[in-house]
C-alpha positions as CSV (number, residue, x, y, z in Angstrom):
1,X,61.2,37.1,-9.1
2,X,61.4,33.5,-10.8
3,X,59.0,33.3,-13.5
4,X,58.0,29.8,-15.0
5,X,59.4,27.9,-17.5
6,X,57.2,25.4,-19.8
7,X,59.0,23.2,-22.3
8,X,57.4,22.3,-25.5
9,X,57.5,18.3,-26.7
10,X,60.2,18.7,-29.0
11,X,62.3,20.7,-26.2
12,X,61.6,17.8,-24.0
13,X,62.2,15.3,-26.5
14,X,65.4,16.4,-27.1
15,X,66.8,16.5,-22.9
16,X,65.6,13.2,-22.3
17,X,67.7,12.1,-25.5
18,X,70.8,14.9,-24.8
19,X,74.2,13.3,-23.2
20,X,73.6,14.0,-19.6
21,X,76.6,16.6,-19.2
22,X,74.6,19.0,-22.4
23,X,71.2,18.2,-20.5
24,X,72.9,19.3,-17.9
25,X,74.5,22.8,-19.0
26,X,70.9,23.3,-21.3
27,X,69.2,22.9,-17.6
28,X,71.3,25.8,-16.2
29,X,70.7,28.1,-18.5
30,X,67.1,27.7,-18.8
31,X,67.6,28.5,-14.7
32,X,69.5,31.4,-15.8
33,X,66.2,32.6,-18.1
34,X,63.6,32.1,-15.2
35,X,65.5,34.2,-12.9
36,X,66.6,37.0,-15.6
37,X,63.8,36.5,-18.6
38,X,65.5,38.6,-21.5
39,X,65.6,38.3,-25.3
40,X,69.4,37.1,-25.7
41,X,68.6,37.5,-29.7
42,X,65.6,37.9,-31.6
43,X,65.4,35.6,-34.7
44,X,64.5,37.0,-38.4
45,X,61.7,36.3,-40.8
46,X,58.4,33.9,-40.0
47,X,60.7,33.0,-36.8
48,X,60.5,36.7,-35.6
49,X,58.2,35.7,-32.6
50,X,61.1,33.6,-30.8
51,X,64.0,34.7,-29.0
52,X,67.5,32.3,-28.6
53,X,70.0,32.0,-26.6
54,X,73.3,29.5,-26.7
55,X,74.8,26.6,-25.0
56,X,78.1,25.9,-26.6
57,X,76.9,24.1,-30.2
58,X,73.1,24.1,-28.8
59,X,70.4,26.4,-29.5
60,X,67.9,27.2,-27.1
61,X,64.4,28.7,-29.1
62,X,62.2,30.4,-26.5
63,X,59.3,33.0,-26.3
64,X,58.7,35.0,-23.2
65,X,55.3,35.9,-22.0
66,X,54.8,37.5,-18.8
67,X,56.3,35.9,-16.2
68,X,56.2,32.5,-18.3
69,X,59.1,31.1,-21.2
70,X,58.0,28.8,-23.1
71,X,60.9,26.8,-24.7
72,X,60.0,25.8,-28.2
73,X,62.6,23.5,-29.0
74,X,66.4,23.0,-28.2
75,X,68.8,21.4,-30.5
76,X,72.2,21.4,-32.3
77,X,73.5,25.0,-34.4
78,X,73.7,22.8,-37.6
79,X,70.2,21.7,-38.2
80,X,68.4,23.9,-35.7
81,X,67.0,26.8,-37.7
82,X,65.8,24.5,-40.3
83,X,64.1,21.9,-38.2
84,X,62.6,25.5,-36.3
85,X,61.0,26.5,-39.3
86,X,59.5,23.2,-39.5
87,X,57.4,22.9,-36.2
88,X,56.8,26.9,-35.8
Protein backbone atom coordinates (compact mmCIF):
# COMPACT_ATOMS: atom_id res chain seq x y z
CA UNK A 1 0.00 0.00 0.00
CA UNK A 2 1.32 3.66 -0.93
CA UNK A 3 0.60 5.90 1.74
CA UNK A 4 0.82 9.86 1.08
CA UNK A 5 3.43 12.03 1.40
CA UNK A 6 2.97 15.95 2.30
CA UNK A 7 5.92 18.19 2.25
CA UNK A 8 6.20 21.10 4.62
CA UNK A 9 7.33 24.78 3.03
CA UNK A 10 10.71 24.59 4.03
CA UNK A 11 10.97 20.93 2.50
CA UNK A 12 9.65 22.41 -0.59
CA UNK A 13 11.66 25.40 -0.45
CA UNK A 14 14.54 23.64 -0.43
CA UNK A 15 13.74 21.01 -3.85
CA UNK A 16 12.79 23.85 -5.87
CA UNK A 17 16.28 25.40 -4.93
CA UNK A 18 18.34 21.70 -4.80
CA UNK A 19 20.64 20.95 -8.04
CA UNK A 20 18.35 18.96 -10.11
CA UNK A 21 20.46 15.58 -9.79
CA UNK A 22 19.99 15.92 -5.40
CA UNK A 23 16.17 16.88 -6.10
CA UNK A 24 16.31 14.15 -7.96
CA UNK A 25 17.84 11.26 -5.61
CA UNK A 26 15.84 13.31 -2.40
CA UNK A 27 12.61 12.53 -4.80
CA UNK A 28 13.45 8.75 -4.84
CA UNK A 29 13.81 8.24 -1.55
CA UNK A 30 10.78 9.97 -0.36
CA UNK A 31 9.23 7.23 -3.05
CA UNK A 32 11.07 4.68 -1.16
CA UNK A 33 9.17 6.06 2.38
CA UNK A 34 5.57 6.09 0.76
CA UNK A 35 5.86 2.53 -0.30
CA UNK A 36 7.84 1.27 2.95
CA UNK A 37 6.92 4.07 5.74
CA UNK A 38 9.57 3.16 8.55
CA UNK A 39 11.48 5.19 11.18
CA UNK A 40 15.14 4.98 9.53
CA UNK A 41 16.27 6.85 12.92
CA UNK A 42 14.61 8.54 15.59
CA UNK A 43 16.19 11.92 16.50
CA UNK A 44 17.01 12.92 20.39
CA UNK A 45 15.79 15.64 22.67
CA UNK A 46 12.80 18.36 21.76
CA UNK A 47 13.34 16.74 18.15
CA UNK A 48 12.18 13.22 19.48
CA UNK A 49 8.90 13.49 17.45
CA UNK A 50 10.76 13.22 13.99
CA UNK A 51 12.34 10.45 12.28
CA UNK A 52 15.35 10.88 9.41
CA UNK A 53 16.63 9.31 6.95
CA UNK A 54 19.87 10.05 4.46
CA UNK A 55 20.63 11.00 0.99
CA UNK A 56 24.34 11.11 0.64
CA UNK A 57 25.20 14.76 2.64
CA UNK A 58 21.20 15.48 2.83
CA UNK A 59 18.97 14.95 5.62
CA UNK A 60 15.59 14.05 5.16
CA UNK A 61 13.36 15.12 8.67
CA UNK A 62 10.01 13.32 8.46
CA UNK A 63 7.06 12.26 10.88
CA UNK A 64 4.86 9.32 9.99
CA UNK A 65 1.19 9.33 10.81
CA UNK A 66 -0.97 6.70 9.49
CA UNK A 67 -0.68 6.17 6.16
CA UNK A 68 0.61 9.95 5.73
CA UNK A 69 4.66 11.41 6.10
CA UNK A 70 4.84 14.51 6.55
CA UNK A 71 8.38 15.78 5.44
CA UNK A 72 9.37 18.61 7.76
CA UNK A 73 12.23 19.89 6.11
CA UNK A 74 15.28 18.52 3.93
CA UNK A 75 18.65 20.00 3.94
CA UNK A 76 22.45 19.65 4.08
CA UNK A 77 24.17 17.25 7.35
CA UNK A 78 26.18 20.54 8.31
CA UNK A 79 23.51 22.91 9.26
CA UNK A 80 20.51 20.67 9.30
CA UNK A 81 19.93 19.81 13.01
CA UNK A 82 20.41 23.38 13.96
CA UNK A 83 18.20 25.02 11.41
CA UNK A 84 15.56 21.81 12.65
CA UNK A 85 15.53 23.03 15.94
CA UNK A 86 14.73 26.27 14.71
CA UNK A 87 11.37 25.71 12.80
CA UNK A 88 10.15 22.56 15.12
Amino acid sequence: MTCKAELRRPAEKFLRKAPRDVARRIDEKIKELRENPVCDKRLKGILKELCRTRVGPYRIAYRIKPCTIIIVDIGHREKFYDQLKLIR
